[in-house]
Backbone as CSV, one residue per row, in Angstrom:
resi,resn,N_x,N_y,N_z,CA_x,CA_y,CA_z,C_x,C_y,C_z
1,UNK,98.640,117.010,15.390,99.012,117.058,13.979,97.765,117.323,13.140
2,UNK,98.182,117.970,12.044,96.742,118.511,11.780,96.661,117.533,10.576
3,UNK,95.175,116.842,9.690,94.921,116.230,8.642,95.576,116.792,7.686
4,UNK,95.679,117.728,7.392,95.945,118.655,5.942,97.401,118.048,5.692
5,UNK,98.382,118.029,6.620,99.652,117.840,6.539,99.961,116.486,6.580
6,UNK,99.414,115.085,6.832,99.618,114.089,7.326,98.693,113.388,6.944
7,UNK,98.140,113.571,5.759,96.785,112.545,5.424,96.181,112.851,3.490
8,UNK,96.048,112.170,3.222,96.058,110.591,3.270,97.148,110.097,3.097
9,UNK,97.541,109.089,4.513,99.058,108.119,4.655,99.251,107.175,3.470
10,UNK,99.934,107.216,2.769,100.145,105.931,1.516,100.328,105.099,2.195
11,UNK,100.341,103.892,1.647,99.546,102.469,1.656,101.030,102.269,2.220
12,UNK,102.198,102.290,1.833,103.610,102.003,2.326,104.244,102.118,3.757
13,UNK,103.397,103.429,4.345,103.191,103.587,5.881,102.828,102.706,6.608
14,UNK,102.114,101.608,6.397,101.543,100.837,6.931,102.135,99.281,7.456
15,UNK,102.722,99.078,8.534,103.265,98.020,8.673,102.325,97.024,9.556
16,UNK,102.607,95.675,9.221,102.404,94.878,10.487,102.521,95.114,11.978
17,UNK,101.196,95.387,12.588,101.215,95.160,13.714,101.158,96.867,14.645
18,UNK,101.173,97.696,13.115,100.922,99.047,13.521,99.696,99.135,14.312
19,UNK,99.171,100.642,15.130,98.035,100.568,15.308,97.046,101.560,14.788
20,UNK,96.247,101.957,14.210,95.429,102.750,13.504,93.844,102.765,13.692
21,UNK,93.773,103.833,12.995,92.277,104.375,13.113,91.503,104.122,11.979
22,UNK,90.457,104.175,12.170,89.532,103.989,10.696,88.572,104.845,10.467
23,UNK,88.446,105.438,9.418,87.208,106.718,9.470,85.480,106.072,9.108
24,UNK,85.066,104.422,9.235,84.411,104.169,9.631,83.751,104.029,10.505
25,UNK,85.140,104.034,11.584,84.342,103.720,13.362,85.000,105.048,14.019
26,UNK,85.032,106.108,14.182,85.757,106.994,14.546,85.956,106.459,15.886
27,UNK,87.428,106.987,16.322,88.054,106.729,17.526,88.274,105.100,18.559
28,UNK,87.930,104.486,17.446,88.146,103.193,17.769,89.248,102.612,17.059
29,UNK,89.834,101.849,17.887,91.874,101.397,17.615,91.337,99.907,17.024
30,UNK,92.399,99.914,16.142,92.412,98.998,15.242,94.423,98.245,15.233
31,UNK,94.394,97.326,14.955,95.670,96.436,14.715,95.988,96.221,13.440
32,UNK,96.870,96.721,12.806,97.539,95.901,10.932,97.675,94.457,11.252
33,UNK,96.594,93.719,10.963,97.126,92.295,10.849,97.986,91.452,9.691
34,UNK,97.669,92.459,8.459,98.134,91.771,7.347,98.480,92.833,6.339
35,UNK,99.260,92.909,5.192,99.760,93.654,4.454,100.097,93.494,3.309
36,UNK,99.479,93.326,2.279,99.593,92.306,1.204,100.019,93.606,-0.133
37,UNK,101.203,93.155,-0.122,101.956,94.355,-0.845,101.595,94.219,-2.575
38,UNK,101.577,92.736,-3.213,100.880,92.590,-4.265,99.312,93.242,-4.749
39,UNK,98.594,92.891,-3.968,96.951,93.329,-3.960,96.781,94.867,-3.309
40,UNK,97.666,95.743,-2.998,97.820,96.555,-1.728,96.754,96.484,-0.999
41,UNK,96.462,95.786,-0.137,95.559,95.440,0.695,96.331,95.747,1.961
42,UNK,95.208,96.044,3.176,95.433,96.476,4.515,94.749,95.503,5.200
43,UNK,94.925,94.246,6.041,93.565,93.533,6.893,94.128,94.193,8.111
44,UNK,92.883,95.046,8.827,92.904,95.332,10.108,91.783,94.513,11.490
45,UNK,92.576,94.463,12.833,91.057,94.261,13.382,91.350,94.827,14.549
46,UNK,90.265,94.814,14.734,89.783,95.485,15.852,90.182,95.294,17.610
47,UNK,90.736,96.298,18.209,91.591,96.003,19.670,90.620,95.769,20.818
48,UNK,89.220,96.346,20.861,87.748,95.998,21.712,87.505,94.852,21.721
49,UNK,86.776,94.891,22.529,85.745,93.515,22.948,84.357,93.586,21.834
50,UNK,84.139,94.721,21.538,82.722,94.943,20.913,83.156,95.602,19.349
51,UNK,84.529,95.448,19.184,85.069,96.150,17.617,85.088,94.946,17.092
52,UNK,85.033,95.800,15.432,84.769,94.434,14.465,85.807,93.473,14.339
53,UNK,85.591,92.544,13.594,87.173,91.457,13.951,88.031,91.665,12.988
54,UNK,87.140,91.357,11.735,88.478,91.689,10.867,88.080,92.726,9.315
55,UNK,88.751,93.848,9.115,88.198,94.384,8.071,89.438,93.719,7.189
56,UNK,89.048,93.825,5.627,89.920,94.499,4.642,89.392,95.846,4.004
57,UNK,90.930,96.930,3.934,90.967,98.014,3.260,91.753,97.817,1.885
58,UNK,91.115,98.406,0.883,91.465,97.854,-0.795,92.276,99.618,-0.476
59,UNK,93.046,99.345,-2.230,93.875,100.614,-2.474,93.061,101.499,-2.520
60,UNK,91.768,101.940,-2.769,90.853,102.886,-2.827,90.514,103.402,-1.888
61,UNK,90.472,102.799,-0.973,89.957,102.902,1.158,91.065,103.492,1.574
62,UNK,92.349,102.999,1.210,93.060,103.431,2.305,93.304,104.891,2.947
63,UNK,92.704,105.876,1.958,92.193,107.349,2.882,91.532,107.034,4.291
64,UNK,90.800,106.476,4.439,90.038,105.566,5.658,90.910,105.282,6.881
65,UNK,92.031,105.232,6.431,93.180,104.394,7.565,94.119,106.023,7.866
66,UNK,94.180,105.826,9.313,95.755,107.012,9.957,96.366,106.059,11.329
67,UNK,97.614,106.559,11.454,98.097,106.252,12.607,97.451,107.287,13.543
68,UNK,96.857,108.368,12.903,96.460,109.893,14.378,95.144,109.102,14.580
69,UNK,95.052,109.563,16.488,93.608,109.464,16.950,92.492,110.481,16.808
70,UNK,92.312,110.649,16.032,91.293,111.682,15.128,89.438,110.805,15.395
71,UNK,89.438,111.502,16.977,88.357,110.768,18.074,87.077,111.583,18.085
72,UNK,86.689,112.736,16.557,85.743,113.498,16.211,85.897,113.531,14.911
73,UNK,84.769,113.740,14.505,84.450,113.608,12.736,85.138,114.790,12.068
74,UNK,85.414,115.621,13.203,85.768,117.350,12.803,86.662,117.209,12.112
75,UNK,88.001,115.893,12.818,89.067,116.101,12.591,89.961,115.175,11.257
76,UNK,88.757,114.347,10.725,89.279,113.684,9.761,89.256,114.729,8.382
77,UNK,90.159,114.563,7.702,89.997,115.115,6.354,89.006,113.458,5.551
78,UNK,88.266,114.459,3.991,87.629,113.303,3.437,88.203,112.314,2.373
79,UNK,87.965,111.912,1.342,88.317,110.876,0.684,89.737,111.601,-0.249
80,UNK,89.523,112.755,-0.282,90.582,113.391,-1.036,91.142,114.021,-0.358
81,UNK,91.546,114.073,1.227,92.437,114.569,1.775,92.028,116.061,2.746
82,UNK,90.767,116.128,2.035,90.606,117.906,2.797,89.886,118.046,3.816
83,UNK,90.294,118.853,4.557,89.259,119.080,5.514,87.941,119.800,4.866
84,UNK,87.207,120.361,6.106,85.614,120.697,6.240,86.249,122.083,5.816
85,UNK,87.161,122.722,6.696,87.220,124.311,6.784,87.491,124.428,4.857
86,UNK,88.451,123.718,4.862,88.967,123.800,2.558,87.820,123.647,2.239
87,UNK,86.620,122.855,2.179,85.937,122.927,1.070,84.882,124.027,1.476
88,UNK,84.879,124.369,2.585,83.792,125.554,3.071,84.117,126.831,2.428
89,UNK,85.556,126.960,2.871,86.282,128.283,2.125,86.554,128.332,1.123
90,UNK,86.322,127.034,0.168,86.692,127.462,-1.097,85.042,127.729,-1.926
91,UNK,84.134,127.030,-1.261,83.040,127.394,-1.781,82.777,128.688,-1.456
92,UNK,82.489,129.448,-0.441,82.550,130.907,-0.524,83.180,131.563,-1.250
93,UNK,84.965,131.276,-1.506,85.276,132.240,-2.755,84.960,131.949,-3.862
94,UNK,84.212,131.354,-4.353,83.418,130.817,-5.663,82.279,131.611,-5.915
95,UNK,81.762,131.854,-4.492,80.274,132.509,-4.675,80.401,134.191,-4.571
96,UNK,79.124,134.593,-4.747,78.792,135.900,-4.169,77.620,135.704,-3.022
97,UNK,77.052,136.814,-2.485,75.901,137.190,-1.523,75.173,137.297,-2.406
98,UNK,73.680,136.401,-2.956,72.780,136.107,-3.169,72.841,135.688,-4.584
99,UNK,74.175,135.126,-4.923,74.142,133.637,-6.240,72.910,132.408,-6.138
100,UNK,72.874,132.014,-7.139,71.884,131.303,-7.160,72.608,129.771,-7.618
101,UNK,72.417,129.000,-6.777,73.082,127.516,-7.541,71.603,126.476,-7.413
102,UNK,72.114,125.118,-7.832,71.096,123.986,-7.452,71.913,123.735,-6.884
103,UNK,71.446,122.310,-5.666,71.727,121.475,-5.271,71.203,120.425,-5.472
104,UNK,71.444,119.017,-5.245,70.919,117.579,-5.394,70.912,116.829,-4.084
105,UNK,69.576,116.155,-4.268,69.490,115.485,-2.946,70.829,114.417,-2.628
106,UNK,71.042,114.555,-1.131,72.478,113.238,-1.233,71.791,111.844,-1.082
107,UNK,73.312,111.254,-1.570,72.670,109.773,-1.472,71.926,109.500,0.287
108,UNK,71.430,108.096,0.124,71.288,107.818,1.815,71.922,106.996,1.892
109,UNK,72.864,105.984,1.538,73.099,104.991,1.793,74.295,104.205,0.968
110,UNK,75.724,103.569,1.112,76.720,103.298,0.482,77.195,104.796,0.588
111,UNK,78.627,104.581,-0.778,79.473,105.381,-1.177,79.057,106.109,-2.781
112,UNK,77.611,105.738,-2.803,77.123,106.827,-4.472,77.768,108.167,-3.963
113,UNK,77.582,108.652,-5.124,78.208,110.062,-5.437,76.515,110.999,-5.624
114,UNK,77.272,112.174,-5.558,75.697,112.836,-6.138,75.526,112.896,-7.958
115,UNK,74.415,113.271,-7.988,74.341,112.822,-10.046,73.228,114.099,-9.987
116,UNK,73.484,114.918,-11.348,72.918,115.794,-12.004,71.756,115.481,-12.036
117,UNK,70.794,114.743,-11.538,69.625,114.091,-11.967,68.311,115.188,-11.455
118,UNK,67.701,116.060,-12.649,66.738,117.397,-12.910,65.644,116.702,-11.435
119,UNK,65.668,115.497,-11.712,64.202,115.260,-10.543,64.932,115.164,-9.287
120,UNK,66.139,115.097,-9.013,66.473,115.386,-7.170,67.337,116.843,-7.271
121,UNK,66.741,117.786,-8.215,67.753,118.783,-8.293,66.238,120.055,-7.231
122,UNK,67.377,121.123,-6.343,66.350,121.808,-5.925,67.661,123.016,-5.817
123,UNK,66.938,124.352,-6.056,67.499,125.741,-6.348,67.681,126.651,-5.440
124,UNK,68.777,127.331,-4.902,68.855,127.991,-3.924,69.500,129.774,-3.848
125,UNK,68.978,130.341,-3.357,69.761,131.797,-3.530,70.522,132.040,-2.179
126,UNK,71.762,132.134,-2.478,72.595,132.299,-0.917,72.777,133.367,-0.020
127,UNK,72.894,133.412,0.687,73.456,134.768,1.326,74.364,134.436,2.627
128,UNK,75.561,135.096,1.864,76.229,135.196,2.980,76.725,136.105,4.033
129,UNK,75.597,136.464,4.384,75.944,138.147,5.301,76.399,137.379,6.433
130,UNK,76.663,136.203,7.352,77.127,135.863,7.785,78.275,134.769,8.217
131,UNK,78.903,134.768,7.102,79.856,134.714,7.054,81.242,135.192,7.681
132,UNK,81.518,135.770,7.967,82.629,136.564,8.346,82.166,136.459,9.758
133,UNK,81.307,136.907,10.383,80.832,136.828,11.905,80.792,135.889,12.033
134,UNK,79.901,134.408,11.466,79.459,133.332,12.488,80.076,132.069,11.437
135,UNK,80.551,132.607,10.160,80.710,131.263,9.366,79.878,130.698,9.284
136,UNK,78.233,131.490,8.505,77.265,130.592,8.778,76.875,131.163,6.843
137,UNK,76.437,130.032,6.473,75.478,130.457,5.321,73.830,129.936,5.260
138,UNK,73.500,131.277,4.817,71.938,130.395,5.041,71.545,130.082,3.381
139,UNK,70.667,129.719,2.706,69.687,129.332,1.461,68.494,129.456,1.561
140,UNK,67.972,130.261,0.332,66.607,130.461,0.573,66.098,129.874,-0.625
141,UNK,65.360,128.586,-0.666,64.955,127.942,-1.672,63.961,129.112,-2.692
142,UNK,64.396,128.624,-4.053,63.868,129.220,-5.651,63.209,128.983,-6.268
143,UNK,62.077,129.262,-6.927,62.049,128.444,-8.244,61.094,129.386,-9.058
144,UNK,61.298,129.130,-10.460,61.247,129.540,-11.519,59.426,129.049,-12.171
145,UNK,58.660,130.057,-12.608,57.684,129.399,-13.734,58.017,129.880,-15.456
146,UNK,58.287,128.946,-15.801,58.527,129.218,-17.353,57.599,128.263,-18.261
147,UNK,56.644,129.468,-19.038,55.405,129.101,-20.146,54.854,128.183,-19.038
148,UNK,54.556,128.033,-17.770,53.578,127.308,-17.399,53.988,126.044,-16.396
149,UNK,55.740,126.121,-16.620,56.336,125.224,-16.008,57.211,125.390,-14.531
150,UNK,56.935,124.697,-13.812,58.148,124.939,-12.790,59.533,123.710,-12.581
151,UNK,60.335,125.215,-12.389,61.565,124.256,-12.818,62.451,124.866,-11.447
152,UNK,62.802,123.534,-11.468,63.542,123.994,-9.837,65.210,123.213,-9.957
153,UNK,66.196,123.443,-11.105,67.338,123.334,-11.490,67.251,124.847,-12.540
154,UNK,68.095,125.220,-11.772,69.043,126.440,-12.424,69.179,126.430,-13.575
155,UNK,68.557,127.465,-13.862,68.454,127.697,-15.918,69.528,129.212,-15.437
156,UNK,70.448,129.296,-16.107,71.160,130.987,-16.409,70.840,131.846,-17.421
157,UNK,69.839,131.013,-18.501,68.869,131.946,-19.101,68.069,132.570,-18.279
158,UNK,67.204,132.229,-17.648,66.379,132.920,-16.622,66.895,134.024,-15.947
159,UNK,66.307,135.325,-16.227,66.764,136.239,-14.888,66.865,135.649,-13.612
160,UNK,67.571,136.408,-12.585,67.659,136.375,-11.474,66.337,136.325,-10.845
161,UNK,65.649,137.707,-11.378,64.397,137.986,-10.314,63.395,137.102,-10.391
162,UNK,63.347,136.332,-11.701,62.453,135.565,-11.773,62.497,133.968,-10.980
163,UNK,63.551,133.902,-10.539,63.534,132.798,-9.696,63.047,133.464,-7.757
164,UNK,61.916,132.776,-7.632,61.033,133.369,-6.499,60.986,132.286,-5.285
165,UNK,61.126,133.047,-4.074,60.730,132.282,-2.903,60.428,130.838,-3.417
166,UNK,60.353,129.860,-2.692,59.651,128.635,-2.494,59.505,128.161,-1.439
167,UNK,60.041,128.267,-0.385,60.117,127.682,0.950,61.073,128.704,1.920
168,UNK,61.443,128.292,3.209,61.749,128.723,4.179,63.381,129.082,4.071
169,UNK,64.084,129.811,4.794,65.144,130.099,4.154,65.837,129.073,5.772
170,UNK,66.858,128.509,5.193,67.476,127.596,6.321,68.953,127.808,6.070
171,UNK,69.513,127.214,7.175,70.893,127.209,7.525,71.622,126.203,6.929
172,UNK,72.812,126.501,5.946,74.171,125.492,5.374,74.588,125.001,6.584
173,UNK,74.675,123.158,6.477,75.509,122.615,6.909,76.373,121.840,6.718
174,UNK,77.704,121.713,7.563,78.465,120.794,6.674,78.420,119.381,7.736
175,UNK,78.534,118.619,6.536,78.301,117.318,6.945,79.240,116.146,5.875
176,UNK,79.706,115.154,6.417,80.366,113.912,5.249,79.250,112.854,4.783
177,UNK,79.086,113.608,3.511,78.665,112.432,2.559,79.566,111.246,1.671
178,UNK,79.454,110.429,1.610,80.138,109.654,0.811,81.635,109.750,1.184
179,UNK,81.883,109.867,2.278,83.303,109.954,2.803,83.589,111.798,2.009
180,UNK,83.057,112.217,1.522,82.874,113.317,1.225,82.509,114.300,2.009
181,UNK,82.964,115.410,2.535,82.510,116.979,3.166,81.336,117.971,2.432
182,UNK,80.593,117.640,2.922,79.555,118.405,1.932,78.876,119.657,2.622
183,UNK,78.368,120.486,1.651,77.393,121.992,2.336,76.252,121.419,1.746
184,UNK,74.624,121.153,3.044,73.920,120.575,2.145,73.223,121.252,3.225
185,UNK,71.958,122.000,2.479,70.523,122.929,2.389,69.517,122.048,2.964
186,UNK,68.709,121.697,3.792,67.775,121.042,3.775,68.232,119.454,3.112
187,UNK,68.841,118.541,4.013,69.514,117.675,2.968,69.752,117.800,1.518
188,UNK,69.967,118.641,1.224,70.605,118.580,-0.329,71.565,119.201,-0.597
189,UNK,72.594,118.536,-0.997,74.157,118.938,-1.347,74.510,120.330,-2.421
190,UNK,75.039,121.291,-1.939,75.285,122.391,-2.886,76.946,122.334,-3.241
191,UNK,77.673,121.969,-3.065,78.908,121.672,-3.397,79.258,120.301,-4.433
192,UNK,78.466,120.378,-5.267,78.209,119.696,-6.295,79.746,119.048,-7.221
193,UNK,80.389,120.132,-7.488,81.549,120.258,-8.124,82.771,119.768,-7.313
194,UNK,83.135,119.561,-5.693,83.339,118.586,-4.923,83.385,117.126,-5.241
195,UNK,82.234,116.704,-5.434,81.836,115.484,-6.104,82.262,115.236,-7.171
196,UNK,82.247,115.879,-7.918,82.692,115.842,-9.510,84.637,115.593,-9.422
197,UNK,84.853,115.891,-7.887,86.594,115.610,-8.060,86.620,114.561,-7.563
198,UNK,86.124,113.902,-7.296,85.842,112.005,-6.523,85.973,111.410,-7.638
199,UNK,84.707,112.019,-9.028,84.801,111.096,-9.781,85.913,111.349,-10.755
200,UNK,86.704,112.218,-10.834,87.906,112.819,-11.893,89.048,112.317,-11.151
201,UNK,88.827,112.021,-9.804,90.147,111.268,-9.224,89.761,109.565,-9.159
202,UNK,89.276,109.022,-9.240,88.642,107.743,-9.457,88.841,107.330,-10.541
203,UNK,88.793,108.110,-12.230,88.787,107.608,-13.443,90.318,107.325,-13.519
């Protein structure tokens, strides 16, 4: 069964004594111990000898929870339901072959989001000549001197040409941040606007 069609399970799916997965511990079985229909709360624990004993999942988590054994990271969709391949393909039809975006460094640690913040922002020119063959995008880091300054967040005043080499040109990968699917350059997230639907579905 594929994620796209079957995920995220509402909280109502969930009975006592079901058995499920958690996209914290991939491929490790878990038990519904409890179901607290007031609080919508999920307490699960763990069916191992070496799994945790007892979680609670709040109404916000429960993307986190499936009845499918989804026993690779490939196969979970993220906090909003999508897979890796949706947000890959939709960022390509967004772009062109050698657009220029920023990216922001990702968090390391918890469920932060990424933030506009100019000092973890770094600039990239894309190319996707391989795409179509290998589904690969590479980035070739940018940056700009203006009156004396270097600025390495995307000004669209600035010509194109004037944003120049800076470093090595490397390979897009996708990876889950923040329970999030991200395309990130040299650790830094270019699917920026991704993020921005975490926090527009959250408010």
């Amino acid at each position: 069964m594929q994620p796209r069609n079957s995920h995220p399970e509402p909280f109502e799916s969930f009975a006592l004594g079901d058995e499920v997965y958690c996209l914290a511990w991939i491929g490790t079985r878990f038990r519904v111990v409890d179901v607290d229909d007031d609080a919508r709360r999920i307490a699960i624990e763990g069916l191992g000898t070496s799994t945790p004993s007892l979680i609670d999942i709040y109404p916000q988590n429960v993307y986190m929870l499936t009845h499918q054994h989804w026993d690779q990271l490939w196969y979970w969709p993220d906090r909003l339901g999508e897979s890796y391949s949706e947000v890959f393909d939709r960022f390509v039809v967004a772009h062109d072959d050698g657009d220029i975006v920023t990216g922001y460094f990702a968090p390391t640690v918890g469920l932060t989001l990424v933030t506009r913040d100019p000092q973890l922002a770094q600039t990239f020119r894309l190319d996707l000549s391989g795409v179509v063959a290998k589904r690969q995008i590479t980035a070739q880091p940018v940056a700009a001197f203006v009156n004396g300054v270097l600025l390495t967040e995307h000004d669209p005043e600035i010509p194109d040409e004037q944003w120049l080499r800076s470093g090595p040109k490397v390979p897009v990968q996708i990876e889950m941040q923040a329970y999030r699917w991200s395309l990130t350059a040299g650790g830094i997230i270019l699917n920026v606007d991704d993020f921005d639907a975490v926090l527009r579905n959250a408010a």
